[in-house]
N, C-alpha and C positions, 0 to 999 in steps of 0.2 A: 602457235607461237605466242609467248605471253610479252607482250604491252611494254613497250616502256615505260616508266613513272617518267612524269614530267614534275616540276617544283613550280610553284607558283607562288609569289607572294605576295602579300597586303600590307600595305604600309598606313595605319592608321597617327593621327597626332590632333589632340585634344589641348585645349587651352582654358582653363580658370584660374581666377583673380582670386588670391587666397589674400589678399589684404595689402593696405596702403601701400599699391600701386606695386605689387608683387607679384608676378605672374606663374604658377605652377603648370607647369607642359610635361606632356605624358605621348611619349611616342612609341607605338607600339610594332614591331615588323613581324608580321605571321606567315609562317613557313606551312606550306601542306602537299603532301602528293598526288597528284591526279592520274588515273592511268594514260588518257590520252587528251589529245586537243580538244576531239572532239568532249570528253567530260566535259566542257564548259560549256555544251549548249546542251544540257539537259535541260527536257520541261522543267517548267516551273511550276513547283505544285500548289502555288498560290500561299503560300506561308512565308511569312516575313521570317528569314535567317539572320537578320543582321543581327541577333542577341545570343544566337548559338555560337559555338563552338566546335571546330572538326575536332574529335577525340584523339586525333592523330597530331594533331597542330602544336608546331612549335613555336612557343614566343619568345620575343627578344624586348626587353620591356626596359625602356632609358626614362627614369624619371626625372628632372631638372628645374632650376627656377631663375627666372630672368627679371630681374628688377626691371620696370619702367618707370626709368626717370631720368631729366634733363642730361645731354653728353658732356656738359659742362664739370656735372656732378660723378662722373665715372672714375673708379679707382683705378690706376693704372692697366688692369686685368680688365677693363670694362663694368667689373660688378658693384653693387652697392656697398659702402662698408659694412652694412648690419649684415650680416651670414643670413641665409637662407638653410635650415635643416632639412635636409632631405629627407632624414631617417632621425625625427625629433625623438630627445627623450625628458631631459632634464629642461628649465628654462633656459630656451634660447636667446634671451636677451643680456645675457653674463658678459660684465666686461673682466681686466685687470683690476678698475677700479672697485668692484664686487666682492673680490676676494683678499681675504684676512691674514697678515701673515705667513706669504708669499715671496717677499720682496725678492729673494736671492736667487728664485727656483724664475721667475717673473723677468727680473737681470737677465738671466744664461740664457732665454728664450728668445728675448727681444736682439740680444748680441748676436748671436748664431743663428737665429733660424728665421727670427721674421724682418730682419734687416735687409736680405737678398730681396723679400718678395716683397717688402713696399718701395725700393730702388730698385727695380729691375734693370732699367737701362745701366745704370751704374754698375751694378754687379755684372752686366753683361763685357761691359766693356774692360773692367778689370780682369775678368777672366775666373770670379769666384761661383763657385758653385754651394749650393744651399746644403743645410744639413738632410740627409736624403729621409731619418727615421728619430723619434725622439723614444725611446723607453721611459715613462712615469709610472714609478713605484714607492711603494709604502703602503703603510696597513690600513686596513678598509675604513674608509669614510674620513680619510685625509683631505677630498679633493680630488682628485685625478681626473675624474671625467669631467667637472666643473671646469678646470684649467684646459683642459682638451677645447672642452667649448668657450669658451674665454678665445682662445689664440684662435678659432677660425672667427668669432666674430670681430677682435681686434686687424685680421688680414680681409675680412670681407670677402672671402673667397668660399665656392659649395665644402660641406660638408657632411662625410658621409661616414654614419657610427653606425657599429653596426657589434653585436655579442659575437664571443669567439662560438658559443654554442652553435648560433643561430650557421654559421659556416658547415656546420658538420653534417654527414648527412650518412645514411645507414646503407643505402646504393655506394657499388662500388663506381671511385671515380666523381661519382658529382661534388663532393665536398670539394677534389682540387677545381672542378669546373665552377660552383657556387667562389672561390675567390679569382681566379680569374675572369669571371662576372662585373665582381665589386671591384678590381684595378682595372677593367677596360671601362666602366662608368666613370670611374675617375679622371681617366685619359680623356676623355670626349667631353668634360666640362672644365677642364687645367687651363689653371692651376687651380689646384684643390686640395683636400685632404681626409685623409682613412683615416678613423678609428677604431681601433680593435679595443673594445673593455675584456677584461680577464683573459687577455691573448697565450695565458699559461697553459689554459685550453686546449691550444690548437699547436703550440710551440716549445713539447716538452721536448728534453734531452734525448735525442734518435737513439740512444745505447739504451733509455730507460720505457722504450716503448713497448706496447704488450701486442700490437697487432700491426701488420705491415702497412694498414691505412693510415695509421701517425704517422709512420713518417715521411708517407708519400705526403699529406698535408703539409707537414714542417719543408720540404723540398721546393714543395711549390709558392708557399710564402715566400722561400726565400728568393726565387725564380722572381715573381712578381715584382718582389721590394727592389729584386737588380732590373728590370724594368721601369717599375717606378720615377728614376730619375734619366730616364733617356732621354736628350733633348727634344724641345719642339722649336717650332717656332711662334713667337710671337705673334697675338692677333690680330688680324691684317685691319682692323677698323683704328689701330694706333699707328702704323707705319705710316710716315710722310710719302704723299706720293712723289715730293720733290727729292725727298732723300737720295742717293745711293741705294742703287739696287742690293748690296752688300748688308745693309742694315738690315736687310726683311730677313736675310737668311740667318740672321744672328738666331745661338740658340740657347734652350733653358731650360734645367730640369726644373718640374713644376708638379708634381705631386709629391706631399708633404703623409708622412705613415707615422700615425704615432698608436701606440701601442701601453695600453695600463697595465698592471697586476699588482699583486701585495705578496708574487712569490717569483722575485726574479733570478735566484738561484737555480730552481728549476728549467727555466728557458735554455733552449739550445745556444752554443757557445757561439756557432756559426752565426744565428741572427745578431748576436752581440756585438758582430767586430763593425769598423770604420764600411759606409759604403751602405751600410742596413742599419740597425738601431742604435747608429754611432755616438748619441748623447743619450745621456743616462743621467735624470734627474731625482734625487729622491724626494720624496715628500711625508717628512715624520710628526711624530705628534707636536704640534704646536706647543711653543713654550709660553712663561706668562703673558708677555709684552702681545705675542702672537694669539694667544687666548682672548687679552683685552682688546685687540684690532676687530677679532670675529666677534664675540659680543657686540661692540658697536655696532658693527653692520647691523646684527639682525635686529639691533633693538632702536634702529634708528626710525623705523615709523611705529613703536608703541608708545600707550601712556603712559610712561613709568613717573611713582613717586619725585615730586620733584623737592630736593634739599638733603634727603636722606639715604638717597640709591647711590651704594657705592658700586660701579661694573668691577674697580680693582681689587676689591676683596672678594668680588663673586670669582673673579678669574683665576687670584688665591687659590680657593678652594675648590679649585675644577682639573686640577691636575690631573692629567694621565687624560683626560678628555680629548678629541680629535673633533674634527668640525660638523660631523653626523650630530655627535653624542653635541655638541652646545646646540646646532637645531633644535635636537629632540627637548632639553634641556629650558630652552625659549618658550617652547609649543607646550612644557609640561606646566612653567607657570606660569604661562597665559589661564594655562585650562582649572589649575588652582586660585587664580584670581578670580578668574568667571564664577565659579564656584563660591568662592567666597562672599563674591555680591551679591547672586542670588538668593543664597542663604539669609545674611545682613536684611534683603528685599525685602523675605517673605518675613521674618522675623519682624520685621517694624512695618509691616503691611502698605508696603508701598509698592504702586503699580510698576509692573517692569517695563510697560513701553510708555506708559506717562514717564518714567524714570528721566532727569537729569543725564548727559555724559559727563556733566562734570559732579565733584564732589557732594553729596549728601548725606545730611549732618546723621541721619536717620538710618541709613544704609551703608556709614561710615564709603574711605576713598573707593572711587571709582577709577582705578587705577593701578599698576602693578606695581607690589612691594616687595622690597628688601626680604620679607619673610618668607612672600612669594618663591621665592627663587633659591632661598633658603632651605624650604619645604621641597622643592624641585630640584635639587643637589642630591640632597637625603633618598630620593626616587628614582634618579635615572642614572645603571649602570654601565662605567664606561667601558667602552668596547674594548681596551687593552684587561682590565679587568676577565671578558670574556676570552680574552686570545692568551689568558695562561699568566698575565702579570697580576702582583697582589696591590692592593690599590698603597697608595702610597700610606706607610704607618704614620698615623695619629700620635705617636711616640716622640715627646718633647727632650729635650737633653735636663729639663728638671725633672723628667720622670725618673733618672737615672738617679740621680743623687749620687754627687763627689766628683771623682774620678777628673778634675780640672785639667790637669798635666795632658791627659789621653784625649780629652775633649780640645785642647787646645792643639792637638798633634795633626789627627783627622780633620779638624777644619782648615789646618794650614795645607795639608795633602789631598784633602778631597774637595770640600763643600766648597771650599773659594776656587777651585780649579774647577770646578761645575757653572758656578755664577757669573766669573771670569773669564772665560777662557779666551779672550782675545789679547789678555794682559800677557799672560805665558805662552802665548805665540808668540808674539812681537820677539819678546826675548829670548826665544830659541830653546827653550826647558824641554830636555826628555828627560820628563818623571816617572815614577815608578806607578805602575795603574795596580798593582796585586799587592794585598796586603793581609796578611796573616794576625788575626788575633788569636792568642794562648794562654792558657792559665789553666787554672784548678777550674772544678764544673760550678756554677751554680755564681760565676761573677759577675754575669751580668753583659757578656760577649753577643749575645743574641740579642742583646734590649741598644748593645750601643750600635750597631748596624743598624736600626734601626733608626734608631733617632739622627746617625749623618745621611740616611736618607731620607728622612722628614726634613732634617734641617734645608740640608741643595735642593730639595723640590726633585729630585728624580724619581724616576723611575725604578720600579722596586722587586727582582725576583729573588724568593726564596727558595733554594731547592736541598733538602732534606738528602743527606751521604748519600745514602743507598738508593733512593728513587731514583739514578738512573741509569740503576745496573740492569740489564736485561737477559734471560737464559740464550735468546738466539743470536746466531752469529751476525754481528753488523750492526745490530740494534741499538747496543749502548753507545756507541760513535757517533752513531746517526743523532741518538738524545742530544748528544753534548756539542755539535754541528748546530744540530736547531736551537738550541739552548742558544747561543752566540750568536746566531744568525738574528735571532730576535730579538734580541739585546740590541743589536748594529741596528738593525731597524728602526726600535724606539728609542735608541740616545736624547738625552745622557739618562746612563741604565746603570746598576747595581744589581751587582749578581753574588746574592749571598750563600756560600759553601755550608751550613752548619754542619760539624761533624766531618770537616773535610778528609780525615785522615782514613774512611771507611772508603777513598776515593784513591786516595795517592800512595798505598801503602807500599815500602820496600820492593821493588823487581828482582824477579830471583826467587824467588821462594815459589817451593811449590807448591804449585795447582792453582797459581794468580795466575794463570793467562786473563781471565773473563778483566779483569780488573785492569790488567798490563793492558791491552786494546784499550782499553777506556782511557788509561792514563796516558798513554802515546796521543793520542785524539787532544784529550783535555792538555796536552803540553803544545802542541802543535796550536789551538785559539790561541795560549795562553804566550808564545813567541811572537814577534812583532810590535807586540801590546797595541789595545785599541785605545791610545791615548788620543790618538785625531777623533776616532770613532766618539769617543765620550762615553766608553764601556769603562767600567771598574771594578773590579775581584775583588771580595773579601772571605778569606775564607775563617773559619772559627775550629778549633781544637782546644783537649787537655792532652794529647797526645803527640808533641811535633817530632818526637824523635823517631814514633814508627813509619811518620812522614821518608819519601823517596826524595832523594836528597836536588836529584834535575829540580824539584819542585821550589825548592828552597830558594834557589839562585836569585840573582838578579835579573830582572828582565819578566819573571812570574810570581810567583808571590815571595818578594825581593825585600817587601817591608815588613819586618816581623815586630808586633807588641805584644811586648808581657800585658795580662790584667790579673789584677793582683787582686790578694782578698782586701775589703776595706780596714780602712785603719779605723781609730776610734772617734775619731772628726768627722769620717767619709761614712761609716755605721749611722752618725747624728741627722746627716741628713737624707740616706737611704729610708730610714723610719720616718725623717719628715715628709718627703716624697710618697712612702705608703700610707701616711695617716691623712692623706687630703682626701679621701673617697669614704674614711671609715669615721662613725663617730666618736672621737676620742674626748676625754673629760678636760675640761679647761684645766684638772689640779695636777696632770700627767709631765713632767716633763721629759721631752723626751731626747734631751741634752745628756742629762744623767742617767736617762734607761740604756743608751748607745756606748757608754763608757762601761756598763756592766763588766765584769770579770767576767760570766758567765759566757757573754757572747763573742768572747775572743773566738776566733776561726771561724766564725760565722761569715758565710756567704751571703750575697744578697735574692739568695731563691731562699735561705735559711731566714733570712728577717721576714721574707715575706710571707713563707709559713711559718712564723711563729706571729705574726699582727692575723692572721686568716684564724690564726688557735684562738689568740685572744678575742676577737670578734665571736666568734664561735660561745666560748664560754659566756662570754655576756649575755649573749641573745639566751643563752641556753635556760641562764638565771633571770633575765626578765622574763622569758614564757611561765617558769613558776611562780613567778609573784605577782604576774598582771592578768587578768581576765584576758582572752586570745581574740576573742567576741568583740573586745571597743577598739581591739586594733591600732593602737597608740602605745607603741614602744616607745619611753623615752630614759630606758637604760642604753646608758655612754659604757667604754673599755675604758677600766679602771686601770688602777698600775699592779693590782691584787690579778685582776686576770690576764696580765703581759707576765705578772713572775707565775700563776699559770702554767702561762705555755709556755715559757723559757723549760721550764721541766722537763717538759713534754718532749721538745724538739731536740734532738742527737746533731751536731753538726756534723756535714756531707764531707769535710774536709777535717783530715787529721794532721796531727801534729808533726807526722813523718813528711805528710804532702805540703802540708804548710810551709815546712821548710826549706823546701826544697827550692 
């Protein structure tokens, strides 16, 4: 007859002092089989066990940290304020005060979620219950896990972060066991709080799953998260013994789940609602004010130039940057100053650890400059750059030359409702966010989108008609989803259409289906309007009339401008605008070249090839007349080589289109 197994266990609990008066405890309960009682009194074969392990042995492993210090000094929960990491990653000494252009996301956290847990009694007795799960999302290196650890070290309460990866496991079943792992750990040191980084992981859409073990994961998260806030009671080393028996039993949810990702569209809907990840903060790319915030911080223990170092013109020129990329950014010219001195050292032979830390006259500043950082802009690319945006154009509104009326139209419609937007809230404005530019080709539609979003400092996508039309079913929707989806993300965003009409053409005719799906899609972002969002449409055509007319309305691309060929004024300073790069002859002018007869109907892609011609021929005539060898061109574009290429160049627009 074969044996009962018996269980036996071992309760092991180990204690060190991980620093100023912090104590790390590691309790261990080891489960193993034995077949009978008597197995425990087998010989002993004279070999110490205590470092082994039965290969059968199951462990239960509670890691923890208990502050020792005065009860004077205990937070209402008994814990230290400074958080103890259980599962460190990033520095855990991060307060609110740490972080840069926050304030709003910093606001909604302190109201809703960490109010209950440093009034507890008070929130007991009102009857409020905490927020049970917080969702922080936005695109990568905004901040999210920074701010995760911020709020536990602001509550002084454990914290346990932990990857969505690290949950997963390739055994069936352990991955829901490995999270009910991580929430019973939670429970037995509460109040506390979960982190999930890239919780997208482990919490996609149950329709969108490819194997039945998602969504038993996604089930059991959510299992847990309703869990999560079950009451307890409060610990008993705070209860008055005098009190009211009533009071001890008062109760509290007290484990706090917050949850990152940078793709919250994808999460299941179910964890979204009230009860699980009931607050939903975003976190977008910092704007200037919020650029200049984080620059301070990081540069507030270097030696930067003093008198000359502007941070607001570095913050300027760092658009579209998020708070990874101004780290990286920091670190790059540090590492370009280093660089620079030691070079400066070795050059004037001066010793590097005899070296001064302050200025030397010989090894010039010892210290980091303005060009520093300058040179370090130039170098480090920002991360929306790599997730599909174009970095913000360099295109001035003098590059355009003329066109005042239209330049005064778009800043009253776009760029001041970008800079402002809290003046046309107040007022209750629903404007028009979609705006259609049209005209003949070659006017310069493409160069003014460009420059109203250099001007507002946003965010800037180009996407080209046809690139997002797709042969397979579902695909081009999907484009034009994500397309806007990213947009929303990094507000305030510019989503430029070129050629829009390769998109929106006539319904009805056959064999547009592929195109009709895309355009049902693109109408459907395109209602609502993301004027809160801080998205804006512009799209560009010579063609509005093959335009589908739903598209026209109001509410989508609602504001339509003409751009017209230049006139003979707006021609004068198109040509002044191209001749700043090229070298023209001081006897040119080109007041009188812009009034030519010749260049009536000339566009401004037709001035520009025709200053490209004349450039051309010049060079062409100084390579025959100067030796190539001494490399000193100093033939200028005469007004012999502008009438040249006036010849040369056929204008793109006729008489019939001009008209029209």
């Amino acid at each position: 007859m074969a044996k009962q197994p018996r269980i036996r266990s071992i309760e092991q609990e180990e204690e060190e002092e991980i620093g100023q008066g912090i104590f790390h405890k590691r309790r261990r309960l080891n489960y193993a089989a034995s077949e009978s009682e008597e197995d425990s009194g087998e010989e002993d074969s004279g070999e110490d066990d205590s470092g082994k392990e039965d290969p059968g042995l199951a462990v239960c492993c509670l890691e923890y940290a208990i502050p020792n210090i005065p009860n004077n000094k205990l937070s209402p929960f008994g814990f230290s304020p400074r958080v103890v990491q259980l599962n460190s990653g990033i520095g855990g000494d991060v307060r609110f005060s740490d972080l840069g252009g926050m304030e709003k996301a910093q606001n909604e956290l302190e109201r809703f979620v960490m109010l209950p847990f440093r009034h507890p009694e008070l929130a007991i007795s009102l009857g409020v219950k905490p927020v049970s799960g917080v969702l922080l999302h936005g695109p990568p290196g905004c901040g999210k896990t920074k701010l995760a650890h911020a709020i536990a070290n602001e509550l002084g309460i454990p914290f346990y972060k932990i990857s969505a990866t690290q949950l997963v496991s390739s055994v069936t079943g352990s991955s829901e066991e490995n999270i009910r792992d991580l929430f019973s750990k939670a429970y037995r040191t509460a109040p506390s709080i979960v982190f999930i980084d890239e919780i997208d992981a482990i919490a996609t859409k149950r329709e969108d799953v490819q194997r039945a073990m998602e969504g038993r994961i996604v089930t059991q998260l959510m299992t847990s998260m309703d869990e999560s806030h079950r009451p307890t009671v409060l610990p008993a080393a705070h209860d008055d013994p005098n009190s009211n028996s009533q009071s001890s039993d008062q109760k509290y949810p007290h484990v706090l789940v917050i949850g990152a990702t940078n793709r919250p569209d994808v999460i299941d809907s179910a964890l979204r609602r009230p009860g699980r990840f009931e607050l939903e903060i975003f976190l977008g790319p910092p704007d200037e004010s919020a650029r200049l915030q984080i620059l301070s911080l990081l540069t507030r223990n270097l030696a930067l130039q003093s008198g000359s170092f502007d941070l607001l013109k570095i913050a300027r020129s760092t658009s579209g940057f998020v708070g990874a990329d101004l780290t990286s950014l920091v670190n790059r010219a540090g590492s370009i100053a280093l660089e620079r001195i030691v070079n400066n050292m070795v050059a004037a032979d001066v010793s590097i650890r005899s070296a001064s830390p302050k200025c030397n006259q010989d090894s010039g500043p010892q210290v980091l400059t303005m060009a520093d950082f300058e040179d370090a802009v130039k170098a480090v690319q920002p991360s929306l750059k790599r997730e599909g945006f174009a970095a913000i154009p360099s295109v001035k509104w003098e590059d355009v030359g003329g066109l005042d009326s239209l330049r005064e139209e778009l800043y009253r419609s776009i760029v001041r409702r970008i800079r402002h937007p809290d003046i046309y809230k107040n007022f209750g404005l629903d404007l028009e966010t979609g705006f259609l530019l049209y005209g003949p080709p070659g006017c310069g539609k493409t160069l003014i989108a460009k420059a109203v979003a250099s001007e507002a400092g946003a965010n800037f996508i180009y996407v080209k008609g046809a690139e997002l039309l797709n042969k397979y079913v579902g695909e081009s929707e999907l484009a034009v989803r994500t397309l806007f989806s990213r947009a929303r993300t990094c507000s305030p965003c510019i989503i430029f259409f070129d050629e829009v009409d390769a998109l929106t053409t006539k319904r009805g005719r056959q064999g547009g289906w592929v195109v009709e799906r895309l355009l049902n899609q693109l109408l459907a972002e395109l209602d609502g309007g993301d004027q809160q969002q801080g998205v804006f449409v512009i799209g560009a055509t010579n063609r509005p009339d093959a335009m589908d007319p739903a598209v026209l309305r109001p509410g989508r691309f609602g504001k339509h401008i003409y751009v017209s060929l230049p006139s003979r004024d707006e021609r004068c300073l198109i040509l002044k605008a191209l001749a700043r790069k090229k070298p023209i002859d001081p006897s040119v002018d080109l007041n009188e070249i812009g009034r030519w007869k010749a260049l009536e109907n000339f566009s401004g892609a037709d001035l520009s090839a025709m200053m490209n011609e004349a450039a051309m021929a010049a060079l062409e005539e100084g390579s025959t007349s100067t030796d190539v060898s001494v490399g000193s061109y100093t033939q200028t574009i005469k007004k012999c080589h502008l009438e040249q290429s006036v010849a040369k160049i056929t204008p793109s627009v006729t008489n019939k289109v001009a008209s029209v």
